[in-house]
N, C-alpha and C positions, 0 to 999 in steps of 0.2 A: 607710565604714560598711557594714556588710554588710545583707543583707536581715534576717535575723533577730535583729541588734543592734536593728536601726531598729525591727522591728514590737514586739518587747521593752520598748523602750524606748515605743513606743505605749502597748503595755499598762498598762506602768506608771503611765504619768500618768494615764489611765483610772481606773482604781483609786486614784489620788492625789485624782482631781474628783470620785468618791463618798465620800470623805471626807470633801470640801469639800462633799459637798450634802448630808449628817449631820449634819455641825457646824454647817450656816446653820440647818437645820431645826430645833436646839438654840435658836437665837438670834433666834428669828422674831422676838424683839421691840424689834431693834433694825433692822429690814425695814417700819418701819412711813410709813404714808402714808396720810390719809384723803385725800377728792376736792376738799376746800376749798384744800389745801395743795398738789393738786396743779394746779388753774386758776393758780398763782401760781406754778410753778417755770417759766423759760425753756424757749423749744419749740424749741431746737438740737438737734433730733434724735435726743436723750436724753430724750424726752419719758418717764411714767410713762406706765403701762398703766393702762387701766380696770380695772373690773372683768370676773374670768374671763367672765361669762357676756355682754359687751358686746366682749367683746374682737375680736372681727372684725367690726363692725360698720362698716356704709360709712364712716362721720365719721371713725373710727382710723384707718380705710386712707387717708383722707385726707390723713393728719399725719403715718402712716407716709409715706405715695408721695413727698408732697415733703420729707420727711427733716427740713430745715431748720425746719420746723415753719410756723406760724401764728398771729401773736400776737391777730393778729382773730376766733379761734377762740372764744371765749366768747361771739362777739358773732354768729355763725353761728345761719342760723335752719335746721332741721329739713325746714323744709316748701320752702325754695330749691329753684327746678328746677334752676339753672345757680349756679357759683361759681368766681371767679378766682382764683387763687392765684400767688404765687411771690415774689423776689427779684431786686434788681438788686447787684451786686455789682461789687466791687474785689479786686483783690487783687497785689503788689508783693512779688516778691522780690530779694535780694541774694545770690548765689553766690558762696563764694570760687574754683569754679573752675568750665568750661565742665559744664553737665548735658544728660542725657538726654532727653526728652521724649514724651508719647505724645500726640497734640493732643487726640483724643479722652475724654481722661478728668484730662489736668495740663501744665502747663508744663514740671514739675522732678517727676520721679520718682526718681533718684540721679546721683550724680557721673562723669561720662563717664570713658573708660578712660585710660591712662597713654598717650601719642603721641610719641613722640619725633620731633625735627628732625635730621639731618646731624650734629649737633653732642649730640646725647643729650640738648638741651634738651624739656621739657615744654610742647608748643602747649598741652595744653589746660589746662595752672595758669595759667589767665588767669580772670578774675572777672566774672560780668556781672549786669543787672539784669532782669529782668523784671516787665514792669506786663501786666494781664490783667483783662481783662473777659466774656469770654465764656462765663463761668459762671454768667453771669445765668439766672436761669431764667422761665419762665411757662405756669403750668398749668391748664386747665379741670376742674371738677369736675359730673358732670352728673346728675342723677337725677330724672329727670322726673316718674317713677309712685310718690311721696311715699304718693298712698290707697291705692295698690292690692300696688306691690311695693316698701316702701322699701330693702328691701335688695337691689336690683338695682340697679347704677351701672355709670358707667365715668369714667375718667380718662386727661385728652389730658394731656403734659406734654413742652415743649420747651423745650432754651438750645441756646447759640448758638457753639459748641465745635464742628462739623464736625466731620468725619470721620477728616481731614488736613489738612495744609498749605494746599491749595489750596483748601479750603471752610471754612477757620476763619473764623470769624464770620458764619455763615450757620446758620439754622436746622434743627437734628434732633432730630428724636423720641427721648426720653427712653422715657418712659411712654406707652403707647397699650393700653389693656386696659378690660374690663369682668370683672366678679364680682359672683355669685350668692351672698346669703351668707345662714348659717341661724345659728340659735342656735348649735350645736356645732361648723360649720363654712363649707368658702367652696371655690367653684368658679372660677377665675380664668382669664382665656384671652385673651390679648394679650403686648403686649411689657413686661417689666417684669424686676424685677433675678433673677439668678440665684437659685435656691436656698442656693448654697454663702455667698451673701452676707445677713446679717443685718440688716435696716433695728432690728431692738431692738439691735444690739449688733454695732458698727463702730466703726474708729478715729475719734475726736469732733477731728483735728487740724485747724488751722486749713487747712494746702496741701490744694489741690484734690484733689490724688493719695489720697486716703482711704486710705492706708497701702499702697500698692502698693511693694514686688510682694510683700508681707507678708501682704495682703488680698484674695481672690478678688472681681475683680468685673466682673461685664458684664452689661447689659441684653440681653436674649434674647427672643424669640417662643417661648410658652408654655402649656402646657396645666396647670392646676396644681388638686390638690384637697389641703383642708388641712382635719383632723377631728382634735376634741377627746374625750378618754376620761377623764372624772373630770379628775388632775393633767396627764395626758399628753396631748401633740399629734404627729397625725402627719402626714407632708406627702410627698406624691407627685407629681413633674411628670415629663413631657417636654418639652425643647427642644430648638431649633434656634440658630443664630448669625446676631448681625447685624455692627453694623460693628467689633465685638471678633471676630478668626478664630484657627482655628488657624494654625501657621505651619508650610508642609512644602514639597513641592519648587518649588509655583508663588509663594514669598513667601506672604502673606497672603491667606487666602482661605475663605470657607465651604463652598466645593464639594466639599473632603475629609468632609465631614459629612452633604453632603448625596448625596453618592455611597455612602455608607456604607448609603443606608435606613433602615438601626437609629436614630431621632434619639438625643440625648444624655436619659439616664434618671437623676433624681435620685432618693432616700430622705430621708429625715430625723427625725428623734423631737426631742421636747425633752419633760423634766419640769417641770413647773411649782413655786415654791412661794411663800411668803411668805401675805400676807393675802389678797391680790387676783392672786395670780399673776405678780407682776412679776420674778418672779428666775426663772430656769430655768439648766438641766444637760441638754447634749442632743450630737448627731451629723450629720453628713451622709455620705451615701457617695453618689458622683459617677458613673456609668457614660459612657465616650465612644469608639466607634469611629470610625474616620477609615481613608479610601479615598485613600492618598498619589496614583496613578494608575489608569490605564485599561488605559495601553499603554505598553511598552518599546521600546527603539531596541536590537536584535543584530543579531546576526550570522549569515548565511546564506551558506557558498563564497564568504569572503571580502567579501560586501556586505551591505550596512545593509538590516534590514530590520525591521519593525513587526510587535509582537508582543501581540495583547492578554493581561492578564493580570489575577490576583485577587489583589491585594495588599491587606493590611490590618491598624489596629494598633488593641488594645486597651487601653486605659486603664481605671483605676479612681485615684480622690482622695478620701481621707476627713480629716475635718476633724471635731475635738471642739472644744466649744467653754462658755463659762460668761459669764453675767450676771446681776450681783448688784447689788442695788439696796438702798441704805441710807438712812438719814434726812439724811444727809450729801452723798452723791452715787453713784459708781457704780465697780464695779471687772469690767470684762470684760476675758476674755482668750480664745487659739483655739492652735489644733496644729493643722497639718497637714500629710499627707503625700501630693505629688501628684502626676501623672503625665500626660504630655502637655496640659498645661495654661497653654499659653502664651496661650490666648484669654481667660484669667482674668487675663494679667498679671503671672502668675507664671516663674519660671524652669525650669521642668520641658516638655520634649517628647520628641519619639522618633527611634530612629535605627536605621542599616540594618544586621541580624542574620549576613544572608546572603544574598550577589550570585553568580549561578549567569553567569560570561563568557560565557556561549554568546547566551541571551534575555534578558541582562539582569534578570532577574525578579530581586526583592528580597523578603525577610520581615525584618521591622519588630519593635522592641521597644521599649516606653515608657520614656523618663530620669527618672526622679527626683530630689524636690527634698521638703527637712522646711521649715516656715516655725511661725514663734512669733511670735505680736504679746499683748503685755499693754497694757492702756491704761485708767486711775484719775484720776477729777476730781474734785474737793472744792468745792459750793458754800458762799461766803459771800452779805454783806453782800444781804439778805434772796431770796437765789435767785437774784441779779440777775449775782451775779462766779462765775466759774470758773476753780479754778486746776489745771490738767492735766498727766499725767507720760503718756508714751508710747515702748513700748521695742521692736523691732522685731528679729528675727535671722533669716533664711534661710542654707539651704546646698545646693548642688546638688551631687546624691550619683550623677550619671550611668546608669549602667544595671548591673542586676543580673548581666548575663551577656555574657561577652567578645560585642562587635562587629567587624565587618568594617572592613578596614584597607586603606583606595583604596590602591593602590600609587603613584598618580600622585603621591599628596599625602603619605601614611605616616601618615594622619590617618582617624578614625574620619567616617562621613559622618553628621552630624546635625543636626536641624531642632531650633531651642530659638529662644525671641523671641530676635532679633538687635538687640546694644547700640547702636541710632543707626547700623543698617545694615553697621557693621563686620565684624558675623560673629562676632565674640569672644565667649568664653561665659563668664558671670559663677561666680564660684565659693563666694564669703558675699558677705552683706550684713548689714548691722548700722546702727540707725537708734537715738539716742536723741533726743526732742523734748518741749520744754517749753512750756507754752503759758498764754495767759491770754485769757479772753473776757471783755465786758461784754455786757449785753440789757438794753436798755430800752425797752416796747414794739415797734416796729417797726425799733429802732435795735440794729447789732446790729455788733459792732468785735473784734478780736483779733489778741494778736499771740504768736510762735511762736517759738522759737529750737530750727533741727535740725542736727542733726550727722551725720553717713552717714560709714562707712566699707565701700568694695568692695574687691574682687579679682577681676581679669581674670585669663584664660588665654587665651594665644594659640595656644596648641596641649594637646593631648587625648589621655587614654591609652587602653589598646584597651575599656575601661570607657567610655568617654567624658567620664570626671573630668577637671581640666586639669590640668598640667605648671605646677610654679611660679610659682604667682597669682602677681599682682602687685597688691597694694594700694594703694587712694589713695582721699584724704576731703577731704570740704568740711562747710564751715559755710554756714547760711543762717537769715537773719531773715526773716521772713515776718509780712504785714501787711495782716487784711482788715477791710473795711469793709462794710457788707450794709443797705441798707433793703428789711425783708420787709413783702410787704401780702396 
């Protein structure tokens, strides 16, 4: 796809979600929810909004932070200095063939690549199961100056997911921030989820994986200011990276970011509508430079020598997005289109423009990648059931402008999340998933049926798009179990 198909096709759906926030505004009165009906719907994270003018209020950030909600929340006193929060959780899958993994954020993010044996058999069409607990979570809430500043808090929040491999099941900081919040707005400044990520409106699946690599998401250190105008909000941060990084010459790592200077610069708007505000039409546009290196290894009368240099790539990722909220349950959906964005989880990085023999010196250009997730639940049997459709498709559309071509390799040189370390670079993805929750009280169960289908490229064209995907899918049951307190 070329560049101005893709932004074209941007535009388009743009102008598709202001028709969709016309026609809701026609139907406000099927958007409707007073506050009695809403202490009674389940708190899985699709909680309702107060009302506008409560809407940042420490208690939401509360419900928002740990997502999962708080069935205890009615029972929450005002004037509490201190408040415990979280969940212990389960969760059990069955894969029809070996999966991918990120420890940090899911077991099973998609189905590993096609491997052949001597023989052109398939090692990894083999099935396995995974059981997981380390998604438990446990959060403090703290607000001490109830007389004097109640809208001054902060919130600790850790599970027990590690970083990698070799610290899984050890505890990490989720949530660590404090916010200043006013009527019309909120000053926030700690670690907490990305802008690009929506705690109103994320995929509600039961797997850990929150709809990756469909759904930007990473907890970041953060400076954030968030101000309301009548129906609109608008939100400004700066971040940095923590144990989600970019991926470029040294593997994983935040030092490309941090050698940049520039931190990473978010935007965002959203319209508000409905009665109380709970439906919104809104944007993000993502600013990220990254410092691949310092210094080069050339060439001096035939000997190696070290060369400092100013290398550096620019990124931008915008992402539209909609949440709509009915008397029935919820239908959000998001587009987006990204770029060097593998610290979100996504399939988009950068690669090298042009390599000068002499000092090695390189200039950089960001890959691209579109991603679409829709995701629609229908409560019954009095708030308590939910039954869930979730549809998922990425593509990675490689770089806008021919790349340099190692001669060693006859392969373009680029940095994009690597699949389970292999290197291979993903080409679509496609996820459909079914789901069904029960809540009761503190008791909280669900189970999932997904389907994924990928396409590996083993090799790349001077675009950096791959050569002859190769496709393979899996099925998977998925089955959690959750006591919140």
């Amino acid at each position: 796809m070329k560049a101005n198909n893709c932004f074209l096709f941007i535009l388009g759906l743009f102008l598709f979600f202001i028709n969709l926030v016309i026609y809701s505004r026609i139907t406000l009165e099927n958007i409707v929810e007073n506050e009695d009906s809403k202490s009674k719907l389940p708190l899985e994270g699709f909680n309702r909004s107060l009302s506008r003018d409560s809407r940042l209020a420490a208690v939401r950030q509360l419900r928002l932070a740990q997502r999962y909600g708080d069935p205890g929340y009615k029972q929450f006193q005002s004037s509490s200095i201190m408040r415990f929060y979280g969940f212990s959780g389960y969760e059990m899958l069955t894969i029809t063939r070996q999966g991918v993994s990120d420890v940090s954020i899911g077991e099973y993010i998609y189905p590993a690549r096609y491997f052949a044996d001597s023989f052109g058999k398939d090692i990894n069409a083999h099935g396995e199961t995974i059981m997981d607990a380390a998604g438990t979570r446990f959060g403090i809430f703290f607000n001490p100056m109830q007389g004097h500043s109640k809208n001054m808090y902060a919130i600790l929040e850790l599970d027990f997911r590690g970083t990698n491999r070799f610290t899984q099941y050890t505890a990490k900081i989720r949530h660590s921030f404090g916010e200043i919040s006013w009527e019309s707005g909120a000053l926030l400044f700690g670690q907490y989820f990305h802008p690009l990520f929506l705690v109103e409106s994320f995929p509600r699946v039961i797997n850990f994986n929150l709809g990756a690599p469909f759904e930007p998401q990473s907890l970041v250190p953060q400076l954030r200011v968030t101000q309301e105008v009548g129906p609109c909000e608008f939100l400004l941060g700066i971040m940095g990276q923590s144990f989600l990084n970019t991926y470029g010459p040294n593997a994983f790592s935040n030092v490309y970011l941090e050698d940049a200077i520039i931190p990473d610069i978010a935007f965002g708007f959203k319209y508000r509508f409905g009665l109380t505000g709970e439906s919104f039409y809104g944007f993000v546009i993502d600013y990220l430079r990254v410092v691949p290196r310092l210094s080069s290894l050339g060439v001096i009368n035939g000997n190696s020598a070290a060369y400092k240099v100013n290398e550096y790539v620019d990124a931008i990722s915008t992402e539209i997005f909609g949440h709509n909220v009915f008397h029935w349950g919820e239908v959000n959906f998001k587009f987006i289109l990204s770029q060097n964005a593998s610290s979100q989880v996504l399939i988009s990085g950068f690669a090298v423009k042009t390599l000068d023999p002499i000092t090695d010196y390189r200039t950089y250009v960001p890959t691209n990648a579109v991603a679409f997730w829709l995701d629609t639940f229908y409560l019954f049997y009095r708030t308590q059931m939910q039954l869930g459709l979730f549809f998922g498709y990425t593509h990675y559309l490689g770089a806008f402008t021919p790349l340099y071509i190692d001669p060693s390799t006859d392969q373009p040189i680029s940095y994009s999340r690597p699949i389970g370390n292999t290197g291979f670079s993903v080409d679509y993805v496609y996820r459909v998933a079914l789901r069904y929750s029960y809540n009761l009280g503190s008791f909280r169960c669900g189970l999932e049926l997904e389907w994924d289908l990928i396409a590996y490229s083993e090799r790349l064209d001077r675009y950096g798009r791959g050569l002859n995907p190769k496709p393979v899918n899996a099925f998977s049951p998925i089955i959690s179990i959750d006591y919140v307190y």
